[in-house]
C-alpha positions in Angstrom: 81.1 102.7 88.3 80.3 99.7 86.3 82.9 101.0 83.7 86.0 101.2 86.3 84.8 97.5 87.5 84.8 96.8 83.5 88.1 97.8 83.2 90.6 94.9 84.3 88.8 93.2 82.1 88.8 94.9 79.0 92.9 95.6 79.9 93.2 91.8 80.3 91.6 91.2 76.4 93.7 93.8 75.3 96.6 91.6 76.3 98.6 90.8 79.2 101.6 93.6 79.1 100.7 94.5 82.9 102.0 91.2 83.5 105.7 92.5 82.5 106.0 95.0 84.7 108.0 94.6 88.0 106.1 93.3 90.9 105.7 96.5 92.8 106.8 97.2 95.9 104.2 97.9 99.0 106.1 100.0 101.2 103.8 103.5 100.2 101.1 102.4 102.2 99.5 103.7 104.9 100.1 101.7 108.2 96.6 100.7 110.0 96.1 98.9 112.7 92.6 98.1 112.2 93.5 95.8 109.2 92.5 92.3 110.1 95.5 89.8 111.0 93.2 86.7 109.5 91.2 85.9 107.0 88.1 83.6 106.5 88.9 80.0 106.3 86.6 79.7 103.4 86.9 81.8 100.3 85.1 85.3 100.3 84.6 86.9 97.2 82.0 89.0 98.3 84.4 90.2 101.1 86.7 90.6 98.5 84.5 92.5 96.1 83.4 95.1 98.7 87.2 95.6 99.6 87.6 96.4 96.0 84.5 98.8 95.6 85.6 100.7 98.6 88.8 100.9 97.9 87.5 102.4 94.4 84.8 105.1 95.8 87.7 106.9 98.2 88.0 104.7 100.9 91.4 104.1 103.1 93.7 102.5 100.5 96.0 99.7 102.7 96.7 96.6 102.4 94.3 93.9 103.8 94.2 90.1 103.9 91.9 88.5 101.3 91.1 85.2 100.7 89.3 84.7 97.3 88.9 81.9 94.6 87.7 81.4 91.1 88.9 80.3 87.5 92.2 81.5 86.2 91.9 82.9 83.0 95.2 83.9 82.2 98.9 82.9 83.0 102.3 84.7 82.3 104.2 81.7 80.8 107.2 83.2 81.9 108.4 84.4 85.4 109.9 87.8 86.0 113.0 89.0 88.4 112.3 91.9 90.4 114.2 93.7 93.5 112.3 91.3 95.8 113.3 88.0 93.5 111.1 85.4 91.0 107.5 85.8 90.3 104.8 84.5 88.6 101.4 86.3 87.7 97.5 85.4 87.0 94.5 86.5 87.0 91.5 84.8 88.4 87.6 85.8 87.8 86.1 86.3 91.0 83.2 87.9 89.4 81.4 87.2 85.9 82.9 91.1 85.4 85.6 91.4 87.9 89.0 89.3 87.7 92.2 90.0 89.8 95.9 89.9 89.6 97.6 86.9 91.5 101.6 87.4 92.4 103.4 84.6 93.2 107.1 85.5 94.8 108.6 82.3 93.6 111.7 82.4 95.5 109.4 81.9 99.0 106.8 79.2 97.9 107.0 75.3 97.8 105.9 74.7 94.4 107.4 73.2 91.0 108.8 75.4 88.5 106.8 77.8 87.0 104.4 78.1 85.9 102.3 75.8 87.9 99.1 77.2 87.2 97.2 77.0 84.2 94.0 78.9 82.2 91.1 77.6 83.2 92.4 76.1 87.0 90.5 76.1 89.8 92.1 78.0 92.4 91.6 79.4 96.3 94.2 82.2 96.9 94.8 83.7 100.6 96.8 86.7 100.2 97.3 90.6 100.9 95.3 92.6 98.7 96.9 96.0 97.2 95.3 98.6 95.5 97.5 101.4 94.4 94.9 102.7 91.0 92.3 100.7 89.0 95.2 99.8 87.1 97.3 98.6 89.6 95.9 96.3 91.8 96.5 92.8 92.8 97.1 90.2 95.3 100.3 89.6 96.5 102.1 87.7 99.9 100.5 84.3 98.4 103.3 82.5 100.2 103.9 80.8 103.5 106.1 83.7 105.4 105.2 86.8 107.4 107.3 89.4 107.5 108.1 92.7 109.9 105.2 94.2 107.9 102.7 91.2 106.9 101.2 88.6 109.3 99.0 86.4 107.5 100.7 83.5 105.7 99.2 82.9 102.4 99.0 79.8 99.8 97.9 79.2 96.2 95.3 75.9 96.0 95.3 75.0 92.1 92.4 72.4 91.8 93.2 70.8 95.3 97.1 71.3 95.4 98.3 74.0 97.7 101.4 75.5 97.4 102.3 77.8 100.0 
């Protein structure tokens, strides 16, 4: 257990090719509709956190609205086309040993060019968590919009800005 909660970390020192890879796309998951349609108006990591662990011992795998905060400690200078348009990714410690991937669909938020964000920013992220494998995992949706199959708008506050 405490090795597969380890292990974002020890991928993120090893360097930051996951965040090349192609946003990727949520459409696999199953459809509940016991997932929440809000999230708390303060940040939750420990809501977060148990998501995560049960998510990681077998439990239901869908997507569920998160809103978590912490220190970003690392930025993809660059921002990357995919199918669905511009994004920018980070990863925030919500945990002394547990960090998270942050995707920003570009295209959809009010923001300045990226990247807006910066190692060691503050930040409070509302979002909808995925978790396809301890390797790919993240937090995605971070913008203003809802969609056919997300309801919760979410926003990116980087030491007191938000940009939804």
């Amino acid at each position: 257990m405490a090795y597969s909660r380890l292990l974002p970390a020890a991928l993120l020192l090893a360097g930051l090719s996951g965040l090349t890879h192609s946003a990727q796309a949520r459409g696999w998951h199953d459809e509940r509709t016991d997932v929440p349609q809000t999230v708390s108006a303060t940040c939750d990591n420990q809501d977060f956190l148990s998501k995560q662990l049960a998510y990681e011992n077998g439990g239901a795998k869908a997507d569920t609205p998160v809103h978590l905060c912490g220190k970003v400690i690392a930025v993809s200078p660059n921002a990357k086309r995919t199918r669905s348009g511009w994004h920018g990714y980070f990863y925030v410690a919500v945990s002394p040993s547990v960090s998270i991937r942050i995707v920003s669909g570009l295209d959809e938020m009010h923001a300045p060019a990226w990247p807006w964000v910066a190692k060691g920013d503050q930040v409070d992220v509302v979002g909808r968590y995925y978790y396809d494998s301890i390797r790919r995992q993240g937090v995605d949706w971070t913008h203003h919009g809802t969609g056919r199959s997300w309801h919760v708008p979410g926003y990116v506050t980087v030491n007191g800005t938000k940009y939804d």
